[in-house]
N, C-alpha and C positions, 0 to 999 in steps of 0.2 A: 565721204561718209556714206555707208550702208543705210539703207531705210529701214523701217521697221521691221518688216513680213523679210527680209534675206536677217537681219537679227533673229527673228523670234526662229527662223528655218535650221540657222548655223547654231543658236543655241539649243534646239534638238539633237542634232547631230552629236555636237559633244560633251553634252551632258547626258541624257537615259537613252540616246538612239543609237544605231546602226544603219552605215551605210553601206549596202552591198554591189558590186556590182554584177549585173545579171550578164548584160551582152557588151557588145564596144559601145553603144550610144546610151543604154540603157543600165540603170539603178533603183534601188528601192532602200526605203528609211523604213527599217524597223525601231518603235516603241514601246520600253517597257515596262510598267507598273504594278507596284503590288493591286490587291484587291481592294484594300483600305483607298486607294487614287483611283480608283476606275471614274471618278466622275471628271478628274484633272485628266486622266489619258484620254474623255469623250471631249471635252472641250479641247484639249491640241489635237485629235483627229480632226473635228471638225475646222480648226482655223487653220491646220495644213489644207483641208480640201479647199478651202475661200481661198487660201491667195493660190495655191497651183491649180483649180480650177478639176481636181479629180474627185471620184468617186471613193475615197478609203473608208472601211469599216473598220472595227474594233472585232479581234477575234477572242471572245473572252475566256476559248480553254487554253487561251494560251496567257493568261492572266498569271505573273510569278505571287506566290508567296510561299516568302520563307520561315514563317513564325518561327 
C-alpha cells in the first residue's frame, strides 16, 4: 500500500497535472487551475514542496480561466 504524500503526488498527476519530461533523469508536474482555485492550487504547491522538499511557486499569468 502507498502512503499518503506518493497518493496525494499520483493524484495530481492524474487528475489537473502534467507530467513532462525534460531530460533522461529529469521531469516536471505541471498544475492547473482556474482563478476561482488559486487558493487550492497554493495549498497543493505548497504540500508538493513539503513532501519533495523543492522550492515551487505558483506562476499566476499562467492561471486558466475559461468563463
Amino acid at each position: 500500500m502507498m502512503d499518503k504524500d506518493t497518493r496525494f503526488l499520483l493524484g495530481c498527476c492524474v487528475g489537473d497535472g502534467t507530467i513532462t519530461l525534460r531530460r533522461k533523469n529529469t521531469a516536471s508536474l505541471t498544475l492547473r487551475h482556474s482563478k476561482a482555485q488559486l487558493d487550492y492550487l497554493i495549498y497543493k504547491t505548497e504540500k508538493v514542496n513539503q513532501i519533495l522538499g523543492r522550492a515551487v511557486t505558483v506562476n499566476p499569468t499562467k492561471i486558466y480561466d475559461s468563463r
